[in-house]
C-alpha positions as CSV (number, residue, x, y, z in Angstrom):
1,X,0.0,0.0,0.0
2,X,1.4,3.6,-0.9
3,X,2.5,5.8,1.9
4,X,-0.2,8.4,1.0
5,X,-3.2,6.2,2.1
6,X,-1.6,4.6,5.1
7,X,-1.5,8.6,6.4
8,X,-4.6,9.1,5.4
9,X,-6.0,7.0,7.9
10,X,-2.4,7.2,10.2
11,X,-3.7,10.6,11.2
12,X,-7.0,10.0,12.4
13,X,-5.5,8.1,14.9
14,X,-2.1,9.7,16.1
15,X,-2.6,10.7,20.4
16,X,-5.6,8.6,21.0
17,X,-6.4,6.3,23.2
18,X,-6.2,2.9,22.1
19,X,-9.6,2.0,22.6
20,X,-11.2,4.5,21.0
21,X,-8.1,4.5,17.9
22,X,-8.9,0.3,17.6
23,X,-12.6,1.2,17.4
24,X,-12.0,4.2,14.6
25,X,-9.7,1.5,12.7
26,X,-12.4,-1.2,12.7
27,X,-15.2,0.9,11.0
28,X,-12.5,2.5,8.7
29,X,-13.6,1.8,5.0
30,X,-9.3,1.9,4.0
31,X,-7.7,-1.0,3.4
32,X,-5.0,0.4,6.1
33,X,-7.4,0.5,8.5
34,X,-7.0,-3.4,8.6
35,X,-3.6,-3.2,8.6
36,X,-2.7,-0.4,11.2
37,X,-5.8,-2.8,13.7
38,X,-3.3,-5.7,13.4
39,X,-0.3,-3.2,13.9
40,X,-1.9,-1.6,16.9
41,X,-2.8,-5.2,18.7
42,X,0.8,-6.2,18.0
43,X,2.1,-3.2,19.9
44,X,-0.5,-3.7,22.6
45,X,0.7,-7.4,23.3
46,X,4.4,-6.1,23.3
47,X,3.5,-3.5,25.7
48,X,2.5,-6.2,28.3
49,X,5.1,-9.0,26.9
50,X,8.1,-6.5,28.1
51,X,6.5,-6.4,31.7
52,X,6.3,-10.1,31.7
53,X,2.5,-10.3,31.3
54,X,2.1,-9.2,35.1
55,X,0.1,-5.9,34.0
56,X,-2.4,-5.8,31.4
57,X,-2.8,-3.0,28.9
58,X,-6.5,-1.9,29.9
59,X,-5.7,-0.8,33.5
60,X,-3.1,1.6,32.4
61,X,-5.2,3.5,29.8
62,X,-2.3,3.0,26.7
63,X,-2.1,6.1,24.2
64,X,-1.0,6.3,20.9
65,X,1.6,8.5,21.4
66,X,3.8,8.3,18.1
67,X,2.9,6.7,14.7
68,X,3.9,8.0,11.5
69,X,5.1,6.3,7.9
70,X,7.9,6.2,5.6
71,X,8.4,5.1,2.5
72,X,10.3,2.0,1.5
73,X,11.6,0.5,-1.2
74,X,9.2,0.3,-4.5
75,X,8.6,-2.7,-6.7
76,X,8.8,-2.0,-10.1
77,X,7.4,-3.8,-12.9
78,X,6.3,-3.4,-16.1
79,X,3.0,-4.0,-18.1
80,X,1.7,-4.3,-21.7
81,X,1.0,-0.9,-22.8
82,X,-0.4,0.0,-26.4
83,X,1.7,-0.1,-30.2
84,X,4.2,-2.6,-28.6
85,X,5.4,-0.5,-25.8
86,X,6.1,-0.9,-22.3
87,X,4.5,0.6,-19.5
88,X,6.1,1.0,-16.1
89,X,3.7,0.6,-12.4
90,X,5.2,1.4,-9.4
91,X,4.2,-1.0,-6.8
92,X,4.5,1.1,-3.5
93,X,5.1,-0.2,0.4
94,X,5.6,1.8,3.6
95,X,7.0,1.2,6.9
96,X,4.8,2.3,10.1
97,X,6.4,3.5,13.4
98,X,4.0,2.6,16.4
99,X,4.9,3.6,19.6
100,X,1.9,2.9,22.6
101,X,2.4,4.7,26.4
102,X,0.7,4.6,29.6
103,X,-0.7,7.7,31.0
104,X,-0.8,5.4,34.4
105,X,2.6,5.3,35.4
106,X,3.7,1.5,36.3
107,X,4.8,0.5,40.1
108,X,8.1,-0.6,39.5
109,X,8.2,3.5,38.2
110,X,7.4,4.9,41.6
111,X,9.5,2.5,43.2
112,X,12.7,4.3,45.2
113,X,16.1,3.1,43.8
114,X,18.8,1.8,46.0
115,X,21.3,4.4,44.5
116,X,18.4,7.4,45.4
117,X,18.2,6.0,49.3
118,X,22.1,5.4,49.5
């Protein structure tokens, strides 16, 4: 999918929470919206992998605090075109950065550190 359509439906999204930004990418017409739901889970499960699955992501009200898209490398082909020639198409991908945060901040967070007591 081009870059252009992914940020069409990129910026509807960018500093919500994840509820409500997993509900806007479910009734999203786009074909990205399917895409950036999966993306979005995926980050979601990550989020609570790296704390060892003790927390889970609803109790710390996740935000979608950075997502943008890049352009990667393009596919090119080339199709039939009319009086013999050749016609180039430029198939088109992206890369999305998805970064999710807790407004809730965690308990090992608050904790004191032995080097802030000593």
């Amino acid at each position: 999918m081009s870059p252009r359509k992914m940020r069409l439906v990129v910026n509807n999204i960018r500093g919500k929470k994840v509820g409500e930004a997993l509900s806007i990418l479910r009734f999203t017409k786009n074909e990205a919206g399917s895409w950036l739901e999966k993306l979005l889970l995926s980050a979601i499960a990550n989020w609570e992998y790296k704390l060892d699955g003790a927390e889970s992501a609803d109790d710390y009200n996740l935000i979608v605090k950075t997502i943008f898209v890049d352009e990667a490398a393009m596919l090119k082909r080339f199709r039939p075109a009319t009086h013999g020639r050749a016609a180039r198409i430029h198939k088109r991908r992206n890369h999305v950065t998805l970064i999710v945060e807790n407004k809730i901040p965690l308990e090992r967070d608050l904790a004191p550190t032995a080097e802030a007591e000593g």
